[in-house]
Residue frames as qw, qx, qy, qz and C-alpha x, y, z in Angstrom:
[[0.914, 0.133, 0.007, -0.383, 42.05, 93.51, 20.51],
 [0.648, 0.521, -0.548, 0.090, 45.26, 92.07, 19.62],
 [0.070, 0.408, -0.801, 0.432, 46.90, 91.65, 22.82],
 [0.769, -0.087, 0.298, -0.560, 43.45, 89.92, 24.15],
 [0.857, 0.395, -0.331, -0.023, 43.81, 87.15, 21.35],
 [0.430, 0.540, -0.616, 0.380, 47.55, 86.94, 22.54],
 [0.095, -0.403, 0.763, -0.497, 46.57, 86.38, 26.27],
 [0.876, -0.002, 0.253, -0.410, 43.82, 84.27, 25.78],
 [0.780, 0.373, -0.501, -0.033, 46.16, 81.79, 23.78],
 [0.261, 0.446, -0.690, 0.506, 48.56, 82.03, 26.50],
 [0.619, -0.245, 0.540, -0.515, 46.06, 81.08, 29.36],
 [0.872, 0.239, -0.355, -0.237, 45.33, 77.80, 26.78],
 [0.412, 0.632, -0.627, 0.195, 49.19, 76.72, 27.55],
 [0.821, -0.451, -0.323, 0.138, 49.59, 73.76, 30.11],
 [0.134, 0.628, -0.705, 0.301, 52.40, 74.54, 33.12],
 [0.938, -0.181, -0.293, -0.037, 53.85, 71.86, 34.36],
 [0.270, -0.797, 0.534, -0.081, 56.48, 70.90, 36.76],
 [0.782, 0.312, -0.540, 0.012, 59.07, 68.26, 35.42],
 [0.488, -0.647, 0.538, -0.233, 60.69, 66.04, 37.87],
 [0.561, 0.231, -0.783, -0.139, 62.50, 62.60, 37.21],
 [0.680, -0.312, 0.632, -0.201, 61.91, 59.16, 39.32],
 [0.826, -0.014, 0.491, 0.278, 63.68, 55.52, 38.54],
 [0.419, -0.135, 0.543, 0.716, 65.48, 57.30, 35.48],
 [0.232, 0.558, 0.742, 0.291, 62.27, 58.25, 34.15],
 [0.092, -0.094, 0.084, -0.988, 60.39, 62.15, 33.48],
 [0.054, -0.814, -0.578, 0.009, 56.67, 63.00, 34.69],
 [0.103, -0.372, -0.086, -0.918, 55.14, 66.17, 35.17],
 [0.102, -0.678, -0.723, 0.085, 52.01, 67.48, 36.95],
 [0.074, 0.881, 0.265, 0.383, 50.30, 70.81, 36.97],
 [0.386, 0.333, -0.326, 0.796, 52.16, 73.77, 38.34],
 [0.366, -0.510, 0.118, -0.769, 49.36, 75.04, 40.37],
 [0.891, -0.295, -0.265, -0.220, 49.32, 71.61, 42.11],
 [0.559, -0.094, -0.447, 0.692, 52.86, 72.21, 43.59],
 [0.259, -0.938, -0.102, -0.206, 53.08, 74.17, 46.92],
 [0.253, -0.864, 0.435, 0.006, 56.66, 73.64, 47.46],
 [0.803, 0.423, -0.406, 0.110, 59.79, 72.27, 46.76],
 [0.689, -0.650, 0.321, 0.008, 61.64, 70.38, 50.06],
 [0.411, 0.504, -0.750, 0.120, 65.34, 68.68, 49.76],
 [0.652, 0.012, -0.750, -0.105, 64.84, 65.29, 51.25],
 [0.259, -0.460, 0.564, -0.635, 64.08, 64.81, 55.44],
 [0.308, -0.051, -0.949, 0.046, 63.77, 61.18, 56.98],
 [0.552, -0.335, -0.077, -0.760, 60.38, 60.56, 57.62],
 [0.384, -0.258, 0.707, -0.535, 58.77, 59.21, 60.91],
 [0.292, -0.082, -0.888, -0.345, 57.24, 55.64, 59.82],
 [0.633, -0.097, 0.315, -0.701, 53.67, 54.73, 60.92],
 [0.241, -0.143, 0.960, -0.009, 52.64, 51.75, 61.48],
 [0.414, 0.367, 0.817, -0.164, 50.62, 49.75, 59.16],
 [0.207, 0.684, -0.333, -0.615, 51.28, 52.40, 56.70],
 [0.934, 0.330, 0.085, 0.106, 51.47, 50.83, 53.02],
 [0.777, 0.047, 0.230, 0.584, 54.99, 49.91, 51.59],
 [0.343, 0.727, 0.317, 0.504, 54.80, 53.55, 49.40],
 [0.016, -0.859, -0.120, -0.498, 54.59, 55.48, 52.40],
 [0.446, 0.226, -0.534, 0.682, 57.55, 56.49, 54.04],
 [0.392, -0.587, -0.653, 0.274, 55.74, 58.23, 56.74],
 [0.071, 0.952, 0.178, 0.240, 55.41, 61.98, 57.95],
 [0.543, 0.253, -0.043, 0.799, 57.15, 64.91, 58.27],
 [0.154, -0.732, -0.346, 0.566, 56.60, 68.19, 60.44],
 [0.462, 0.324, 0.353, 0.746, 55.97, 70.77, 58.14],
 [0.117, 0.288, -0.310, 0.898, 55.99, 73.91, 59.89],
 [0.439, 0.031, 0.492, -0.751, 53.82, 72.61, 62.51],
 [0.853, 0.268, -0.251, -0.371, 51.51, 70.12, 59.80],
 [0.643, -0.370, 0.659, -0.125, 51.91, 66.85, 59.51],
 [0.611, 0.533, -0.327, -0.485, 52.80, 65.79, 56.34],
 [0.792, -0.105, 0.601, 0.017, 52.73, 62.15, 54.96],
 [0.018, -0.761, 0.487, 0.429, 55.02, 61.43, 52.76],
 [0.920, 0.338, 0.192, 0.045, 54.67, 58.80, 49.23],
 [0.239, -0.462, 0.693, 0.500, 57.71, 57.21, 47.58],
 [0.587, 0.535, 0.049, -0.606, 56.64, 57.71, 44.20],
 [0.290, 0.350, -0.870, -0.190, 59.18, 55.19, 42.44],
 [0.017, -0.042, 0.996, -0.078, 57.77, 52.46, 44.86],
 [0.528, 0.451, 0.522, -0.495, 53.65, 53.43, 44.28],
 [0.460, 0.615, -0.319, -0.556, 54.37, 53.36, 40.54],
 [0.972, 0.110, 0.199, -0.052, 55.77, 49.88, 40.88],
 [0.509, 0.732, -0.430, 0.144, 59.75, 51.00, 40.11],
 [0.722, 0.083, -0.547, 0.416, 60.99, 50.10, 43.64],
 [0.389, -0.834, -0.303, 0.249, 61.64, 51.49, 46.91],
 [0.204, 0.882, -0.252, 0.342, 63.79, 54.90, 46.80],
 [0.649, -0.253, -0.316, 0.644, 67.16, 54.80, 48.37],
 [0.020, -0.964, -0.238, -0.118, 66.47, 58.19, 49.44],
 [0.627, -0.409, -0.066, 0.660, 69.65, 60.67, 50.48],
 [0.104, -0.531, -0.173, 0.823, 70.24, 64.43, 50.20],
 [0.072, -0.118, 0.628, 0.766, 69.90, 64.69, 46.45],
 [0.023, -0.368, -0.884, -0.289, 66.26, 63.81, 46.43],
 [0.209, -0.016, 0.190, -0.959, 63.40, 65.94, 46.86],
 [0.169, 0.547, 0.809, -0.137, 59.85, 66.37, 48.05],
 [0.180, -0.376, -0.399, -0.817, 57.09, 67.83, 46.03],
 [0.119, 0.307, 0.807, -0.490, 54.64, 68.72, 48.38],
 [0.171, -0.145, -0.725, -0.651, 51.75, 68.87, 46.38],
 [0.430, 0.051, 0.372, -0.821, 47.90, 69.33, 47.04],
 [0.204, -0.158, -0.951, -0.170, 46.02, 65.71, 46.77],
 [0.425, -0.612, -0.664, -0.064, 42.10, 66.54, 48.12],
 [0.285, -0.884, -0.259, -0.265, 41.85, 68.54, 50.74],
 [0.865, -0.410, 0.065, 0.283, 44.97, 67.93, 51.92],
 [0.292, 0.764, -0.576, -0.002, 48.88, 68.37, 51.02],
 [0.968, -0.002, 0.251, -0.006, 50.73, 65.25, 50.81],
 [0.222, -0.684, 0.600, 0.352, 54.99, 64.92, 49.92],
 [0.911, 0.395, -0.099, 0.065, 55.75, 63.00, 46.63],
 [0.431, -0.708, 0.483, 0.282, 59.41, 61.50, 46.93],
 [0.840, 0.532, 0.086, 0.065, 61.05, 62.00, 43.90],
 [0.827, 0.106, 0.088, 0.545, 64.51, 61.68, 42.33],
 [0.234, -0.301, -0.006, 0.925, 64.97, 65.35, 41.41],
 [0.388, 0.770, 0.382, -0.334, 62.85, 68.33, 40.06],
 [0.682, -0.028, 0.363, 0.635, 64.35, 69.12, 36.64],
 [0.107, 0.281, 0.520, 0.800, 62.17, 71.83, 35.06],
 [0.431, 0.684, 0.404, -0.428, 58.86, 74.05, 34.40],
 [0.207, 0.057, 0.803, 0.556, 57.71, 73.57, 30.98],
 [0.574, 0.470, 0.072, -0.667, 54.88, 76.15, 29.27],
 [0.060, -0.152, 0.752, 0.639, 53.50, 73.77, 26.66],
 [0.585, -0.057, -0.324, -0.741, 50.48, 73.37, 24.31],
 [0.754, 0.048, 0.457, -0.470, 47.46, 71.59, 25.34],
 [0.897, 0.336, -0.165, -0.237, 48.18, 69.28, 21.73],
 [0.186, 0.519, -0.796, 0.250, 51.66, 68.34, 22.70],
 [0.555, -0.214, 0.737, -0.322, 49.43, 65.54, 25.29],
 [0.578, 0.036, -0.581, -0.572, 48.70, 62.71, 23.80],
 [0.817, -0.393, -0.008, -0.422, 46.52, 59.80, 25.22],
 [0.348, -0.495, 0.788, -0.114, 48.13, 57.30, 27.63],
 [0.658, 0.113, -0.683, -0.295, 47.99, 53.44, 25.22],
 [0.790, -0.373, 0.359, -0.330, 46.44, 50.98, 27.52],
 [0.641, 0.336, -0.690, 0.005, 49.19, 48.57, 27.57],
 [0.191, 0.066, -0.869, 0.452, 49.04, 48.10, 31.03],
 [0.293, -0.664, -0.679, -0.113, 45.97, 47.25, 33.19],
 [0.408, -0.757, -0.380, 0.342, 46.88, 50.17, 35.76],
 [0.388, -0.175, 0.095, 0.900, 48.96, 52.23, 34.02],
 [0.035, -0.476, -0.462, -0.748, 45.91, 54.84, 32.77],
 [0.487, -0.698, -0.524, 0.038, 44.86, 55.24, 36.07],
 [0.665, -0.514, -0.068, 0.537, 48.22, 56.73, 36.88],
 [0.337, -0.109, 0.440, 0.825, 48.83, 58.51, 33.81],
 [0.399, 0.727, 0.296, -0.475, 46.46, 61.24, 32.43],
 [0.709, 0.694, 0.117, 0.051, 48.52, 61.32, 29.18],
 [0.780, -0.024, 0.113, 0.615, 52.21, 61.43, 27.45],
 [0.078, 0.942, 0.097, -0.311, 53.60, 64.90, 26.72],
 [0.842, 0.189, 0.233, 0.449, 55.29, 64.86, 23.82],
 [0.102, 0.923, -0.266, -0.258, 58.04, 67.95, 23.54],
 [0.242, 0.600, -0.751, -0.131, 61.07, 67.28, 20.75],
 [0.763, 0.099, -0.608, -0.197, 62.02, 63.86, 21.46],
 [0.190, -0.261, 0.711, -0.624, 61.17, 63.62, 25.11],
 [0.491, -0.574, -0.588, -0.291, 57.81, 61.47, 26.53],
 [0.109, 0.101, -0.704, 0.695, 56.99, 62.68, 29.67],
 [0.267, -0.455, -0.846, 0.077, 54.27, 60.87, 31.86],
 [0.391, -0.347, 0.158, -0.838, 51.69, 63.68, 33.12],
 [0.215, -0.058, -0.863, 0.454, 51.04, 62.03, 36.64],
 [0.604, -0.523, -0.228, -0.556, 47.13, 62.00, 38.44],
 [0.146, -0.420, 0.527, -0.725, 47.29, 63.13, 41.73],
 [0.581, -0.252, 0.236, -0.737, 44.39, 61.71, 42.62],
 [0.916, 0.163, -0.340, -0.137, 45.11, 58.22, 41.28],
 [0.239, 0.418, -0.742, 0.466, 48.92, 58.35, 43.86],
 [0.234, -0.172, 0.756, -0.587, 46.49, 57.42, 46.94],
 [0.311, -0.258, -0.887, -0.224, 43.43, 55.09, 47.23],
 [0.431, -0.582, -0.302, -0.620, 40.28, 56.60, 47.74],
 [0.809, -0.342, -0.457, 0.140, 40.32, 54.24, 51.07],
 [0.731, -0.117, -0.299, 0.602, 43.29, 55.65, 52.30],
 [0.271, 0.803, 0.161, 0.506, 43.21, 59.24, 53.64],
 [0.487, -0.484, -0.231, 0.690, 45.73, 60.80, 55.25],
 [0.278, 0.281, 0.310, 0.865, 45.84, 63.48, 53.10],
 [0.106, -0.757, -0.435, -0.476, 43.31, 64.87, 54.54]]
């Protein structure tokens, strides 16, 4: 009976994967990464927004690739070996996030989120909530908020 108790707490526990962009931490769920890439110059498309660098061959896939600094509103990435793609599962799809670096997985409680303060008009769209470990914040990114309904390559 005991160990039940003990693994039902433990399924409770958020994972996350930490990763930094513009100087900043986020996160997102762990079961939303499918891989971790080291940076590869992506083929532009035309008419593509500003965010998206463009795609990548991923073993045979086409993958389109978001600079996550410049869809957040930090800037465009100077991208170069050091950076990495999350390639992540957005809809039915998969879909690279280009981010600064990946820094972590982090088991924490479900109370450690707290809500995202509506100080900005868009920032709650983007943000599902702060995670607050020791004296860190870190932004717990929505996937589903990085593209516009409109837009779907991802699929």
């Amino acid at each position: 009976m005991l160990r039940e108790e003990s693994h039902a707490g433990a399924a409770e526990k958020l994972e996350l994967m930490l990763f930094r962009v513009s100087g900043q931490e986020y996160c997102i769920d762990i079961q939303d990464v499918r891989e971790i890439r080291g940076w590869a110059a992506a083929t532009p498309l035309p008419q593509a927004p500003q965010y998206v660098r463009g795609v990548i061959n991923l073993r045979g896939a086409v993958l389109p690739i978001v600079d996550l600094a410049e869809r957040l509103g930090f800037g465009r990435t100077e991208a170069s070996a050091r950076n990495a793609i999350l390639v992540v599962r957005m809809g039915d799809g998969l879909v690279g996030l280009l981010v600064d670096e990946v820094s972590e997985i982090l088991t924490a409680e479900p109370n450690a989120l707290q809500p995202t303060p509506q100080v900005c008009e868009n920032g709650r769209s983007f943000v599902k909530g702060i995670l607050v470990e020791g004296d860190r914040l870190i932004s717990w990114i929505v996937l589903e908020e990085v593209l516009p309904r409109e837009l779907d390559i991802a699929a």
